[in-house]
C-alpha positions in Angstrom: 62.0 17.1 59.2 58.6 18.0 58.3 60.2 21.6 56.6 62.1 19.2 53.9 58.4 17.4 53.4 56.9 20.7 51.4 58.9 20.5 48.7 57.0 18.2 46.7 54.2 20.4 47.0 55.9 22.4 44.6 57.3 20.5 41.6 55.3 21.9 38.7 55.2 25.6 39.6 58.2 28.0 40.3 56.1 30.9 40.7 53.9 29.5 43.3 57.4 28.5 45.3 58.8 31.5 44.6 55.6 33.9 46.6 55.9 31.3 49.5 59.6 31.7 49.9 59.1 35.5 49.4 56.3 35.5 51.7 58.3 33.7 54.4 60.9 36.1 53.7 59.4 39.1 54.7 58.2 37.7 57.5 59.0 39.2 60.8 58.7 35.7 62.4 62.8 34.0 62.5 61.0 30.9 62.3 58.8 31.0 59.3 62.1 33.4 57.6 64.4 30.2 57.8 61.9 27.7 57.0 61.7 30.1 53.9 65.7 29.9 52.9 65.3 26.2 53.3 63.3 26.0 50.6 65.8 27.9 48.3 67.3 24.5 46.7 63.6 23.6 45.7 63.4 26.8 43.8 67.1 26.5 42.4 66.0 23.3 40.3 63.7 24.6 38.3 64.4 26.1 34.6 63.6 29.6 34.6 66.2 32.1 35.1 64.2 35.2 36.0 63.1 33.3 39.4 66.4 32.1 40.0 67.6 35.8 39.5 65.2 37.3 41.7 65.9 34.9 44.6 69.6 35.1 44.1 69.0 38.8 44.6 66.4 38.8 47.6 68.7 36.2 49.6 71.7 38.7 48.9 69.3 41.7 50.3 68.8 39.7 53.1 72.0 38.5 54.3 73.3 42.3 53.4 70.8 43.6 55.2 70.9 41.3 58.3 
């Protein structure tokens, strides 16, 4: 899957993986919103608790919100 193949573009910086995955968040295209979840894990694996927080929140928002 070329999706799984842009997580090595991210290994030294959280914060950098963390705007893309909000970015494809708020997206209004399904597409680029799911690719955006898929890279969740990536962002899960790194050491710093404030990101991991945030995303833990923004993925809650967005199942809540649908």
């Amino acid at each position: 899957m070329e999706i799984l193949m842009h997580y090595t573009d991210y290994t030294e910086d959280a914060n950098r993986l963390w705007v893309d995955i909000d970015r494809g968040i708020r997206s209004k295209d399904p597409q680029r919103q799911f690719e955006a979840i898929l890279k969740m894990p990536a962002l899960f694996k790194k050491d710093s608790p404030t990101i991991i927080s945030a995303a833990l929140i923004k993925l809650a928002t967005l199942f809540q919100e649908g």
